[in-house]
C-alpha positions, 0 to 999 in steps of 0.5 A: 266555120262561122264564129257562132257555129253551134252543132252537137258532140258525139255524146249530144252535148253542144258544140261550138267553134271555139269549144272544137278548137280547144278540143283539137289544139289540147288533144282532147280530139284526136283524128288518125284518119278519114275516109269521106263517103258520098255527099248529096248537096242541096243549095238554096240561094246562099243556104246549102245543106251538105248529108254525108258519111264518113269512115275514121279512126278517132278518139275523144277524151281517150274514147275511141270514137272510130267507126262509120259516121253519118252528118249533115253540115248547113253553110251560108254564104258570108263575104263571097266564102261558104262558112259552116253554122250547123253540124250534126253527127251520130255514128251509125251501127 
């Protein structure tokens, strides 16, 4: 992740790096388990642009947040590594 990396919470708050991590370093975030569906990745020079879902059991602030999710994540191309600097999740019903 980008050190400026910004995106928006489950409940449309905003997100950055360094809220994400504290969220996962004090427990507050909580992941059992992941199962990644298709991703569709469209590139444009050093920009690429990744639409995905997933299937997981998660809880945050002792929400159970599990469930199908559908995201999109931007990544730019910085010192020859992709790094993320957008993320956008909502859970699909």
């Amino acid at each position: 992740m980008a050190d400026d990396c910004g995106g928006t919470n489950y409940d449309g708050t905003k997100a950055t790096k360094q809220s994400f991590l504290a969220d996962v370093k004090s427990g507050k975030s909580k992941v059992e388990s992941v199962e990644c569906g298709p991703m569709d990745v469209k590139v444009m020079g050093g920009v690429a642009v990744v639409q995905g879902s997933d299937t997981e059991e998660s809880m945050i602030n002792g929400k159970d947040t599990s469930g199908k999710w559908a995201w999109m994540d931007v990544f730019v191309k910085s010192g020859g590594k992709w790094v993320a600097v957008r993320s956008r999740a909502a859970m699909v019903k």
